[in-house]
VOPA-944539 format. One record per residue: residue number from 0; residue in three letters; chain; x, y, z of N, C-alpha, C, O, CB in turn. Coordinates in steps of 0.02 Angstrom, whole numbers, plus 50000, padded with zeros to 5 digits. Glycine has a CB too. Example, Ala and Ser with C-alpha at 12.3 -4.5 7.8 and 13.67 -1.06 7.14 Angstrom:
<sites>
    k    r  c    npx    npy    npz   capx   capy   capz    cpx    cpy    cpz    opx    opy    opz   cbpx   cbpy   cbpz
    0  ALA  A  50660  49716  50390  50615  49775  50390  50660  49835  50390  50712  49834  50423  50565  49776  50452
    1  SER  A  50642  49888  50354  50684  49947  50357  50645  50002  50394  50670  50057  50402  50704  49970  50286
</sites>
This chain:
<sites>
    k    r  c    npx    npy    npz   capx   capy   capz    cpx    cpy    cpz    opx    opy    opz   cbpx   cbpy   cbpz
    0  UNK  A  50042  49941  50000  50000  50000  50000  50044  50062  50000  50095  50058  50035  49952  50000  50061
    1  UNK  A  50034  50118  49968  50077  50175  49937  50021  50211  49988  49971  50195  50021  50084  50193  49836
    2  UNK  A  50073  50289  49971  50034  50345  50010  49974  50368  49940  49986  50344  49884  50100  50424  50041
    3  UNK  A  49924  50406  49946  49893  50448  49905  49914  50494  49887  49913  50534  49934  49852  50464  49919
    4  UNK  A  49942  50524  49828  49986  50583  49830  49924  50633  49836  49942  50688  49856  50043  50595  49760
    5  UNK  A  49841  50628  49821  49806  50668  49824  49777  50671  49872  49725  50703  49872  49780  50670  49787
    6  UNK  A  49800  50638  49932  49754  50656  50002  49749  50713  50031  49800  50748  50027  49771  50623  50056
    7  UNK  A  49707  50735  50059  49702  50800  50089  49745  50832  50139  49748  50893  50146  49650  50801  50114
    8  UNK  A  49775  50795  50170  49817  50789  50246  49878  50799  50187  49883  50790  50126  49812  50697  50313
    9  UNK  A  49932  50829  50258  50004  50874  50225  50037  50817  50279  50018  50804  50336  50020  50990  50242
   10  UNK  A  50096  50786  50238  50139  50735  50278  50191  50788  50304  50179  50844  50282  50176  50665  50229
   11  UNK  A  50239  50785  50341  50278  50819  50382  50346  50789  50411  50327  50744  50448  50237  50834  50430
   12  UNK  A  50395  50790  50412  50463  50771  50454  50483  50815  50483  50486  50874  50465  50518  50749  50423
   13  UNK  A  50504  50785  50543  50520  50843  50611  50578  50790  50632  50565  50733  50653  50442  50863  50687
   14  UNK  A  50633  50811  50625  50700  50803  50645  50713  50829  50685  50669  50868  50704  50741  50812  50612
   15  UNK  A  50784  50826  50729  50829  50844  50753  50848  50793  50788  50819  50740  50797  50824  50894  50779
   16  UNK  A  50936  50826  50822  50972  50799  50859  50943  50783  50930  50897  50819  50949  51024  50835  50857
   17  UNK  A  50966  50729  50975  50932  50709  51054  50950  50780  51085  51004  50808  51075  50975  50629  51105
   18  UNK  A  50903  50804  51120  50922  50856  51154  50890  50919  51127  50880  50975  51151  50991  50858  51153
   19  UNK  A  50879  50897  51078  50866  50988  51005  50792  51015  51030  50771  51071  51015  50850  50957  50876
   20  UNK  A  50751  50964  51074  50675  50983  51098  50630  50977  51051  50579  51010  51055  50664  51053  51122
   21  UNK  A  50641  50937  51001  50582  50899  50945  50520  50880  50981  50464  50895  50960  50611  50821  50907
   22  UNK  A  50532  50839  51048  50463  50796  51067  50435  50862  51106  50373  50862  51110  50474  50711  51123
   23  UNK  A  50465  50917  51136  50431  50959  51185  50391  51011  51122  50331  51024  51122  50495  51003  51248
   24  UNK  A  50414  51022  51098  50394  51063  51008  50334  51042  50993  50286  51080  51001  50445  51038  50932
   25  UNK  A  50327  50977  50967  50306  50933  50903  50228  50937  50961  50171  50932  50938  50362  50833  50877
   26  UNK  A  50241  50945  51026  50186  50912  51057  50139  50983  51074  50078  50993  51076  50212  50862  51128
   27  UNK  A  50197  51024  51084  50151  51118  51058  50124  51116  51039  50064  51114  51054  50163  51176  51023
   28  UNK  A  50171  51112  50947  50147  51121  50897  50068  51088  50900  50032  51138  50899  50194  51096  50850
   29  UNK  A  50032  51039  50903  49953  51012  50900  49903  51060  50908  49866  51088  50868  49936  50961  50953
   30  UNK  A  49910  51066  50987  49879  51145  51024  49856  51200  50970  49799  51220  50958  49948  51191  51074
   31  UNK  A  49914  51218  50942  49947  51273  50901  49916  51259  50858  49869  51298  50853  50017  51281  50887
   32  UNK  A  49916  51215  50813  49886  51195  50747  49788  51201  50756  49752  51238  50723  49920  51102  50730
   33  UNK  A  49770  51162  50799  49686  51138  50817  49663  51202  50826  49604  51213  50814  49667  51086  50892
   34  UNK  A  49725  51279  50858  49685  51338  50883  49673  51389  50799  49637  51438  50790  49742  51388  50959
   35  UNK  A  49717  51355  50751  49707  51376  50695  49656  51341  50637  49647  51358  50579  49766  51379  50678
   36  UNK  A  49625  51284  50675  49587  51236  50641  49608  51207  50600  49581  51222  50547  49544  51251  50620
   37  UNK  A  49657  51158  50595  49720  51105  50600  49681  51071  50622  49641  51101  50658  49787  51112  50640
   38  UNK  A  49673  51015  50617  49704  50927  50647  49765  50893  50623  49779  50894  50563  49651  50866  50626
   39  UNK  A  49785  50876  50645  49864  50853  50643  49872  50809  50709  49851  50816  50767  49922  50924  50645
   40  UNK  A  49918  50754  50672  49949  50696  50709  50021  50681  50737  50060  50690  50691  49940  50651  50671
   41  UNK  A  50043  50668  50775  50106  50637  50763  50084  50573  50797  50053  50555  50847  50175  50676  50794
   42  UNK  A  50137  50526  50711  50143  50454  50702  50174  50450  50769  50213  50488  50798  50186  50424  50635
   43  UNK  A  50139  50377  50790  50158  50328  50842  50225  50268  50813  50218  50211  50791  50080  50287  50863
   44  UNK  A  50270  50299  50821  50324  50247  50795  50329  50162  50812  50347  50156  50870  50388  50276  50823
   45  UNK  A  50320  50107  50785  50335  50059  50804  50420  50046  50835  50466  50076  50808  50313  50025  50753
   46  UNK  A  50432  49996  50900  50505  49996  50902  50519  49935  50947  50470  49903  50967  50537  50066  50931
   47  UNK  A  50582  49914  50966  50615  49871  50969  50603  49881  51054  50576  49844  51095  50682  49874  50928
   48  UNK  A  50636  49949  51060  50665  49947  51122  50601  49934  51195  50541  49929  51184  50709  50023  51124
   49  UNK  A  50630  49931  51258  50570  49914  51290  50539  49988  51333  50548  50049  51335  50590  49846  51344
   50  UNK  A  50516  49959  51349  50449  50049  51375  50495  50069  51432  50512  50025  51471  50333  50032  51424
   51  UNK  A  50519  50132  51441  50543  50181  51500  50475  50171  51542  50424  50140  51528  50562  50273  51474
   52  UNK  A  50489  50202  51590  50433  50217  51665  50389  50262  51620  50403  50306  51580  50472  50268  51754
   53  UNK  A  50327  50232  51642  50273  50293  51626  50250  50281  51551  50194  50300  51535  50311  50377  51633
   54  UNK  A  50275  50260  51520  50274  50242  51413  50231  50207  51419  50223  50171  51468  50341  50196  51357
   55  UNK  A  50192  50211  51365  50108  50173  51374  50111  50150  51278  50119  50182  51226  50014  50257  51407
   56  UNK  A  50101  50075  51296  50096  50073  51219  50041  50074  51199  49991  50054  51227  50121  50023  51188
   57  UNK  A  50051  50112  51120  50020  50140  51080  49994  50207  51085  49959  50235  51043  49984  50105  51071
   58  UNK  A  50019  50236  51151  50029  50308  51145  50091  50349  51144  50092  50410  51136  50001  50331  51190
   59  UNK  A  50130  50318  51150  50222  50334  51179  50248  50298  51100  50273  50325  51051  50262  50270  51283
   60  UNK  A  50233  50236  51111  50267  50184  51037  50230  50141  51055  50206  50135  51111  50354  50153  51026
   61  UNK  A  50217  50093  50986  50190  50029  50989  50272  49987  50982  50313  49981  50937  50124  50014  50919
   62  UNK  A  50267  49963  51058  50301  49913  51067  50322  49858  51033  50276  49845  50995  50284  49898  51100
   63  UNK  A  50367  49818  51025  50354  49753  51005  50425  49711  50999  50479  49740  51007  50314  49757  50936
   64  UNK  A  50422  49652  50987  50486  49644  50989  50546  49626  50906  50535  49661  50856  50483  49586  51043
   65  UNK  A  50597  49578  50903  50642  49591  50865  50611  49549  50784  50617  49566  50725  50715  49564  50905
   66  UNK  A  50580  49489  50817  50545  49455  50776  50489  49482  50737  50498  49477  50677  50527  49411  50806
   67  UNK  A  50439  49507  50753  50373  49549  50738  50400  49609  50690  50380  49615  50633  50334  49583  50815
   68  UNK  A  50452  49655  50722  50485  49707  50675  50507  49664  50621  50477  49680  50569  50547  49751  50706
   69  UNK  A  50540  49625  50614  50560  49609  50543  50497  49576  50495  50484  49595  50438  50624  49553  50548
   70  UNK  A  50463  49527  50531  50416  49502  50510  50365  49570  50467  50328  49565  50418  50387  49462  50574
   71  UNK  A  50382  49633  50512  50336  49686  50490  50363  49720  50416  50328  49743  50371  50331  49745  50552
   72  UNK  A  50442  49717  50419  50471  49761  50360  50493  49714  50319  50535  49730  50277  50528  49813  50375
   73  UNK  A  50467  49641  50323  50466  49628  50254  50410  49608  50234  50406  49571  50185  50509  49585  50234
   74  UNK  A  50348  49630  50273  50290  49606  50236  50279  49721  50207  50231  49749  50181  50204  49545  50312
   75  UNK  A  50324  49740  50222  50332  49820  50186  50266  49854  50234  50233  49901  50211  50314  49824  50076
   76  UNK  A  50252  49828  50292  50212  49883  50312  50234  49926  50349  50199  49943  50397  50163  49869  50338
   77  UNK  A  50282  49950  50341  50331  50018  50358  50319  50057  50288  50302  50040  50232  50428  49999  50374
   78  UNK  A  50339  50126  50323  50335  50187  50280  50411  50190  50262  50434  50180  50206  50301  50259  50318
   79  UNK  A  50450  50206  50319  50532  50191  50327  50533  50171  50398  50494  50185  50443  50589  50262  50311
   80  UNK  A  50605  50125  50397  50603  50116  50456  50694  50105  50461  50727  50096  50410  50546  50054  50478
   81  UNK  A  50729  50109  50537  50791  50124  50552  50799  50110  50614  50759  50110  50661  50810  50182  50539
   82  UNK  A  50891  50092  50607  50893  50043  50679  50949  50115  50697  50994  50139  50661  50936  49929  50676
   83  UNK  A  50924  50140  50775  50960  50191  50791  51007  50162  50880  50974  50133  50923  50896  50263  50791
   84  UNK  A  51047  50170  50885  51078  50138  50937  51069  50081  50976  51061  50068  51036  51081  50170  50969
   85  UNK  A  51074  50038  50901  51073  49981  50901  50974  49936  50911  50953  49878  50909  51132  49973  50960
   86  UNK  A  50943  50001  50921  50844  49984  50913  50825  49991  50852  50858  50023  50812  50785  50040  50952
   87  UNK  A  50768  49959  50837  50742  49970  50760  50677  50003  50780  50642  49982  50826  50731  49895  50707
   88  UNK  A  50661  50059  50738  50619  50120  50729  50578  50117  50673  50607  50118  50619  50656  50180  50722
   89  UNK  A  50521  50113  50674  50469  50124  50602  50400  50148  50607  50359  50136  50651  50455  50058  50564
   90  UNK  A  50396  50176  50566  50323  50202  50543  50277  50153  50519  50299  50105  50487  50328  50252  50487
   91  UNK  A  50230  50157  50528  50170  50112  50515  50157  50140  50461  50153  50201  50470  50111  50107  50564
   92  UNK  A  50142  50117  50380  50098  50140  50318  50027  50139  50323  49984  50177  50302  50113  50101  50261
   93  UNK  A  50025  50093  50350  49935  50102  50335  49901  50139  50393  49839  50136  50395  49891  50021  50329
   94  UNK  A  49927  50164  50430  49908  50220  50488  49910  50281  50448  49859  50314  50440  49964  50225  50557
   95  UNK  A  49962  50296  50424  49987  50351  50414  49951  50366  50330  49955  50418  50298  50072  50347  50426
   96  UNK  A  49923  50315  50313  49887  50343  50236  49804  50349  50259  49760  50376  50227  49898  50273  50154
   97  UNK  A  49799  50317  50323  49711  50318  50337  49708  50392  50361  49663  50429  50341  49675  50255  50407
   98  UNK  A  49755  50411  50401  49757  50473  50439  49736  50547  50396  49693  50591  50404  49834  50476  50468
   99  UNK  A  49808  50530  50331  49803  50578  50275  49751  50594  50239  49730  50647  50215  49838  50564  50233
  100  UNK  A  49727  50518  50238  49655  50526  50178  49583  50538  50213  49530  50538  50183  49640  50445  50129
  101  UNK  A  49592  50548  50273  49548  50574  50332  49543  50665  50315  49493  50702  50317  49594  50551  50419
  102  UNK  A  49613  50681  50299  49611  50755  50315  49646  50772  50360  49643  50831  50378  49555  50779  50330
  103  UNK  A  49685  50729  50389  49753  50752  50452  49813  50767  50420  49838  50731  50377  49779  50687  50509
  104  UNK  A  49837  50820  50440  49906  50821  50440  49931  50767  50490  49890  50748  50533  49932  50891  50456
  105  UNK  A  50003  50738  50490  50011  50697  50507  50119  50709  50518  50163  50717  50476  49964  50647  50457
  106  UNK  A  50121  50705  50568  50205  50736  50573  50252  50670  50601  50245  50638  50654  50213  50814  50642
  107  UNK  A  50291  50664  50561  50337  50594  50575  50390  50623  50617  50428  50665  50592  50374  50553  50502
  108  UNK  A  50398  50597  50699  50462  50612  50708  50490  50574  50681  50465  50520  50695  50485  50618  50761
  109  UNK  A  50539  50569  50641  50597  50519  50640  50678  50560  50621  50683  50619  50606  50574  50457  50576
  110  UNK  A  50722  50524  50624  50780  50544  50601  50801  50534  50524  50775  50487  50492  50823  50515  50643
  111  UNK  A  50847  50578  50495  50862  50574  50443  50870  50526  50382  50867  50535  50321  50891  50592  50455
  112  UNK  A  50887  50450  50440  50875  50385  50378  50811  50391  50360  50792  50396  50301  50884  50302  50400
  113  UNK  A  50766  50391  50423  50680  50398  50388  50681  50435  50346  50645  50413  50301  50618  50425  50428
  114  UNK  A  50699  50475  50335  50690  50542  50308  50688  50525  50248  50636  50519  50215  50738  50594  50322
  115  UNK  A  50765  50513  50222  50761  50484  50159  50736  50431  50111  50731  50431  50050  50795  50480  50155
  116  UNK  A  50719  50384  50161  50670  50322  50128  50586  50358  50116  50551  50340  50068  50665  50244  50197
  117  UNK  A  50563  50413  50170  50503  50435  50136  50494  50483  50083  50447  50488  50042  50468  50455  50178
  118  UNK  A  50551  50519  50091  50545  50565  50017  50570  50525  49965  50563  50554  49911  50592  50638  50013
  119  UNK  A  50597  50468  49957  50598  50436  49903  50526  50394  49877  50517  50374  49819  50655  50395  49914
  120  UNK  A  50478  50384  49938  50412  50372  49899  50367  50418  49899  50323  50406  49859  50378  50320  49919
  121  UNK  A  50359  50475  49932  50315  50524  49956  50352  50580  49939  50367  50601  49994  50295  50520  50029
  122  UNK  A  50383  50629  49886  50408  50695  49851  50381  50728  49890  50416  50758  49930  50393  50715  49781
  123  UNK  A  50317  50734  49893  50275  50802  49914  50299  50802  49982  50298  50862  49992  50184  50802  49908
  124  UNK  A  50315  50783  50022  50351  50783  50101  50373  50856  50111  50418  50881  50078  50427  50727  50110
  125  UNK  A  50339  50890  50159  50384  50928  50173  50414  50940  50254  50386  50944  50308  50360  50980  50145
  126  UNK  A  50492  50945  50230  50560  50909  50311  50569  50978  50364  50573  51037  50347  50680  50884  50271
  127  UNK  A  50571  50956  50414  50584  51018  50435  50659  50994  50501  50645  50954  50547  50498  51059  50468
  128  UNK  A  50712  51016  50497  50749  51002  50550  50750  51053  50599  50737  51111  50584  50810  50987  50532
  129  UNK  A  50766  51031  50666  50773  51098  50720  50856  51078  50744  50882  51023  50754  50701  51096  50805
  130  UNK  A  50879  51135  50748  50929  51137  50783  50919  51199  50844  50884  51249  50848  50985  51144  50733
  131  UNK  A  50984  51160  50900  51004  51203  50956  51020  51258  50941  51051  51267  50889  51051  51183  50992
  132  UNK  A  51003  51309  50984  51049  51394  50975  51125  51388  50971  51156  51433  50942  51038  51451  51050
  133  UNK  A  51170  51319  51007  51233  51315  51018  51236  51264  51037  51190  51226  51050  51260  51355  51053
  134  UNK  A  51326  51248  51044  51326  51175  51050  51332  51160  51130  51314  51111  51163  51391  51141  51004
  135  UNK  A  51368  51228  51151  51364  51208  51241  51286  51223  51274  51271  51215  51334  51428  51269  51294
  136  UNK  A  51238  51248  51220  51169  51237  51256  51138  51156  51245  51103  51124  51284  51110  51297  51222
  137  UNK  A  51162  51137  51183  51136  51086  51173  51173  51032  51244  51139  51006  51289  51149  51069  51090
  138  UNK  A  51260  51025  51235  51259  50977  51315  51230  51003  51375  51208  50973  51424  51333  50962  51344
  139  UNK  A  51232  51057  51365  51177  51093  51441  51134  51051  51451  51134  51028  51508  51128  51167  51434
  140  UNK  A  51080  51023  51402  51011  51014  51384  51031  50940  51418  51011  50922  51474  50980  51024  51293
  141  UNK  A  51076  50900  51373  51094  50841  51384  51096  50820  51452  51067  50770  51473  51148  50833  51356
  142  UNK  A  51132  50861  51489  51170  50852  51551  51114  50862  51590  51115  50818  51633  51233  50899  51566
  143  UNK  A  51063  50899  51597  51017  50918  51654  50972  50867  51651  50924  50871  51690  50983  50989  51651
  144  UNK  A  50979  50804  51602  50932  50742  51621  50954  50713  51689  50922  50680  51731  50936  50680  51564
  145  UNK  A  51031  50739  51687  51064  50709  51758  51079  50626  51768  51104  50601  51818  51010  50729  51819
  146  UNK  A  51058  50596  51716  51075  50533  51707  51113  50496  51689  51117  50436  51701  51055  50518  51691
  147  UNK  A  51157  50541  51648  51214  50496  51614  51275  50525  51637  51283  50574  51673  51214  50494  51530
  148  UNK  A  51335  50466  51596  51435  50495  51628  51424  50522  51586  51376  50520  51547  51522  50452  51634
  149  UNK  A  51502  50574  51590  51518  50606  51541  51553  50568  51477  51572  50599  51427  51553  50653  51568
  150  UNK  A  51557  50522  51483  51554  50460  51443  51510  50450  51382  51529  50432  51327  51536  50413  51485
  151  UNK  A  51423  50470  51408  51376  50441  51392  51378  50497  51364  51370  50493  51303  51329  50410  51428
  152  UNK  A  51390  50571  51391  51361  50615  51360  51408  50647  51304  51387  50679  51256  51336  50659  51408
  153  UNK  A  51482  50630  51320  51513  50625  51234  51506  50588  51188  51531  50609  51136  51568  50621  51222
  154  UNK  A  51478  50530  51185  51431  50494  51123  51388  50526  51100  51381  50537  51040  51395  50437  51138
  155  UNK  A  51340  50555  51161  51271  50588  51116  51307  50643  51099  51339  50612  51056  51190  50609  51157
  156  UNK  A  51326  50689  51096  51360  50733  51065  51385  50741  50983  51375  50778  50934  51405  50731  51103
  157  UNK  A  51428  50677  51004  51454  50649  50947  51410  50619  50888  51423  50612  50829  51493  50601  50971
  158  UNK  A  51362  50605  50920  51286  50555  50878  51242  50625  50860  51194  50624  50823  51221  50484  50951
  159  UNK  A  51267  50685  50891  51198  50740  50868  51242  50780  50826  51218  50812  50779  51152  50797  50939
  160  UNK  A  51306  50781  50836  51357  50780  50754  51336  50776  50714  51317  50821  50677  51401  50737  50732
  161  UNK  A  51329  50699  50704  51322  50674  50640  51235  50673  50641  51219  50642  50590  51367  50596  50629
  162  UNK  A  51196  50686  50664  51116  50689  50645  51137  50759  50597  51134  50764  50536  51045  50703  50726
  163  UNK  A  51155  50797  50637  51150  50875  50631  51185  50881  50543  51162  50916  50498  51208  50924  50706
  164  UNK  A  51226  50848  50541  51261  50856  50467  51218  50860  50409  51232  50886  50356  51307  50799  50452
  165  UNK  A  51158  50827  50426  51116  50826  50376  51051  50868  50355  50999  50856  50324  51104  50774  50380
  166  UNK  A  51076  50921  50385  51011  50972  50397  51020  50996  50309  50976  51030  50283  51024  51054  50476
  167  UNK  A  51065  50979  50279  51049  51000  50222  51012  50989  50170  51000  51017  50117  51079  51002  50207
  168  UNK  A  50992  50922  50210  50925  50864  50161  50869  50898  50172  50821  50874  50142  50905  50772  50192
  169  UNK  A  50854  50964  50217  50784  50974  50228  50767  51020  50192  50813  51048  50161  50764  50985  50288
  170  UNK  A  50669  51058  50179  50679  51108  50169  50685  51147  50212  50728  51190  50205  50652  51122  50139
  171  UNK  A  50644  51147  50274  50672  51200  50342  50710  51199  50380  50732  51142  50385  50644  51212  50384
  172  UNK  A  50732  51234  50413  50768  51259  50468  50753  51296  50527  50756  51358  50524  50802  51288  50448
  173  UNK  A  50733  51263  50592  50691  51300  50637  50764  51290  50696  50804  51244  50703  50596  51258  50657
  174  UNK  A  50759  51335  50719  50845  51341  50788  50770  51366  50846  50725  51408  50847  50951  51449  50764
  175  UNK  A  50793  51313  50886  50730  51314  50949  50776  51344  51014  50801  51309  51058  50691  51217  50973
  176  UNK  A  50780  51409  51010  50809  51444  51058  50756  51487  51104  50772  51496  51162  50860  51487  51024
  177  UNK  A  50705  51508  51085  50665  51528  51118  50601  51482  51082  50597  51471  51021  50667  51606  51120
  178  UNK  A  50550  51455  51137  50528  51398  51120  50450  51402  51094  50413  51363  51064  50540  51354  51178
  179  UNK  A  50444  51476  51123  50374  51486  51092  50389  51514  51021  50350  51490  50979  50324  51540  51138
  180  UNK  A  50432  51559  50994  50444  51578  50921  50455  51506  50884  50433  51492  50828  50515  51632  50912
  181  UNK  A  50487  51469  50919  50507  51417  50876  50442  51362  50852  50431  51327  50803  50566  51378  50917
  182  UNK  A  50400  51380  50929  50329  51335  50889  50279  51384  50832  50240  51361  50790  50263  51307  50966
  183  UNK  A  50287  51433  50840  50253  51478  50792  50293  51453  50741  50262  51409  50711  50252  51562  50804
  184  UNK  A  50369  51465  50710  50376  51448  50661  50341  51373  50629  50295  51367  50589  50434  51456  50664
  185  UNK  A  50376  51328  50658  50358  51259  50660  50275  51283  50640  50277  51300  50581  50376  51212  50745
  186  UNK  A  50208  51290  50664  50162  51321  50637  50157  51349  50596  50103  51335  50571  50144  51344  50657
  187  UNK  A  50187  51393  50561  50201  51437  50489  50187  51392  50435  50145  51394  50389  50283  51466  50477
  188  UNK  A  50238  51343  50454  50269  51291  50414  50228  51249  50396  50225  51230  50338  50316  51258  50441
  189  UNK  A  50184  51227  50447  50164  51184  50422  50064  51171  50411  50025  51125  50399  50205  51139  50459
  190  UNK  A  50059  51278  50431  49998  51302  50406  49999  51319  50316  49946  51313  50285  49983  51370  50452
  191  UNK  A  50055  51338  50286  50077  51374  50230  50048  51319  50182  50002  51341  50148  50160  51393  50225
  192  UNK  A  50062  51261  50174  50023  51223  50126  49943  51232  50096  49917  51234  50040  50025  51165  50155
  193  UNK  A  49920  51238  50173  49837  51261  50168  49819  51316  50158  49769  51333  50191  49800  51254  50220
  194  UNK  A  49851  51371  50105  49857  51411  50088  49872  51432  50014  49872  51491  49997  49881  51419  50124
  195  UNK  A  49879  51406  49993  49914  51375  49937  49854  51388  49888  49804  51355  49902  49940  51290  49948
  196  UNK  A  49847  51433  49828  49824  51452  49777  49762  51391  49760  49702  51403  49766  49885  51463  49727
  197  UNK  A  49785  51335  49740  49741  51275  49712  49710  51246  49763  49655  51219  49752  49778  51220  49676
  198  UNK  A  49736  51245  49826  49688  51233  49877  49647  51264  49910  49610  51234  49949  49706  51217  49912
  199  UNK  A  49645  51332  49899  49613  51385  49924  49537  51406  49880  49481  51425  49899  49670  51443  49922
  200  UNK  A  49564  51392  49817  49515  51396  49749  49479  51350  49769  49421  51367  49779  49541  51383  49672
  201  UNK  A  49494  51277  49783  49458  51220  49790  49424  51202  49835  49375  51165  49831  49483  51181  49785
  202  UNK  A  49456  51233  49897  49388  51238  49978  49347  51289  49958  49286  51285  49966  49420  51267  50071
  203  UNK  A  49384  51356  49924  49329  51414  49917  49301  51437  49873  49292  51498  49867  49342  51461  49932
  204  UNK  A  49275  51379  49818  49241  51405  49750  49190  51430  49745  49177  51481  49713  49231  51367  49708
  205  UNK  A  49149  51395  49779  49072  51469  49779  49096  51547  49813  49071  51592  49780  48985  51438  49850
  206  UNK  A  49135  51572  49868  49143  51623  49878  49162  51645  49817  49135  51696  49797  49176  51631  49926
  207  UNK  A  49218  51610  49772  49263  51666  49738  49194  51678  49679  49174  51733  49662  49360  51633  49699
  208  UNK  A  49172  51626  49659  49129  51633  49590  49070  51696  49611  49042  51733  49570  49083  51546  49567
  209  UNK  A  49062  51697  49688  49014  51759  49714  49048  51810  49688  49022  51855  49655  49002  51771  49795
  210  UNK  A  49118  51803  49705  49159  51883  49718  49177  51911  49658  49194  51970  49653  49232  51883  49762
  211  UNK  A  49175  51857  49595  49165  51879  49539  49121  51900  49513  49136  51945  49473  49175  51854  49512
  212  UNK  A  49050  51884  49519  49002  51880  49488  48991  51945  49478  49016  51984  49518  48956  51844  49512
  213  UNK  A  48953  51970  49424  48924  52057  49402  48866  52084  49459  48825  52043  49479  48874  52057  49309
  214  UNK  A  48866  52121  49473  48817  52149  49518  48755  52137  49484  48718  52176  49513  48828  52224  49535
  215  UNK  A  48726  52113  49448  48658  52084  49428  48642  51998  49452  48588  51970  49462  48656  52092  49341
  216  UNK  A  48726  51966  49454  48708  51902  49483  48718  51909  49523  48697  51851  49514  48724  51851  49471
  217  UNK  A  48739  51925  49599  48734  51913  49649  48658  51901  49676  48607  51935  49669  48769  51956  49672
  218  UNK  A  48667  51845  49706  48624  51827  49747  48609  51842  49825  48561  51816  49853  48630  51777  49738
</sites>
């Protein structure tokens, strides 16, 4: 099963590096969107790894284990999917095309491998990466989980390196330094589609054919 390239719903990628505040954003952003009359989703990732305290499956991730994931990506019911420190990560397809053809926007967190496996079936995608204001805010960020050595936290560092290298695959660029501008942008972004000349004509054809009409046809 393929996406609809004509569904109503606008697909979305929301990147960044661990630490960059994607999940505190992405989860604004909804609020933000519904107060503009938006509906919008973010995909429930399928994954490997097992539930943290508090993770509820099928609201956090649909759980599952090593067998079932593969069993899942080769019967292709992934959108993309990627094994990230050493877990395997995927999108569900047939969630994510019921959602669209509903009329949802629909926002994939994933990282950059996703990234590229969905714009290679889905063009119309539009990516958005966030980056930190800096790199000593970003270990700031890291460090105040208070959980890890400094060990742990020069890997992730090193791992938001190399995420970060690829901000050039996107079309946006949102730097989440102040967090309410940054969800307005993120909103901009991903109101601007529904705006859009042919879609605007096409929700609003009786107004415009009114606003044309000669002052003898108006009704």
């Amino acid at each position: 099963m393929s996406l609809n390239p004509t569904s109503p719903g606008g697909l979305f990628i929301l990147s960044a590096p661990s630490g960059g505040g994607k999940t505190s954003l992405s989860r604004a952003l909804l609020p933000y969107l519904a107060a503009h009359g938006v509906s919008a989703e973010i995909s429930v990732s399928y994954t490997t790894r097992a539930p943290r305290p508090g993770e509820q499956h099928g609201v956090h991730y649909h759980f599952t284990d090593m067998p079932g994931f593969l069993a899942m990506a080769q019967g292709n019911e992934f959108l993309e999917h990627a094994e990230v420190f050493g877990r395997r990560y995927g999108t569900g397809r047939a969630r994510t095309r019921a959602l669209l053809d509903a009329g949802h926007d629909v926002i994939l967190d994933i990282d950059w491998q996703g990234a590229r496996q969905v714009r290679q079936q889905h063009p119309a995608v539009t990516s958005i990466f966030i980056l930190p204001p800096s790199a000593a805010e970003l270990e700031r960020r890291l460090r105040s989980r208070g959980t890890d050595s400094d060990d742990v936290i020069a890997g992730r560092m090193a791992a938001a390196r190399e995420e970060m290298s690829h901000h050039d695959e996107y079309d946006y660029l949102v730097i989440n330094q102040d967090f309410d501008r940054a969800v307005a942008e993120l909103g901009a972004i991903l109101l601007a589609p529904r705006l859009q000349a042919a879609r605007q004509r096409s929700g609003h054809q009786a107004l415009i054919e009114d606003l044309l009409a000669s002052p003898g046809q108006i009704g």
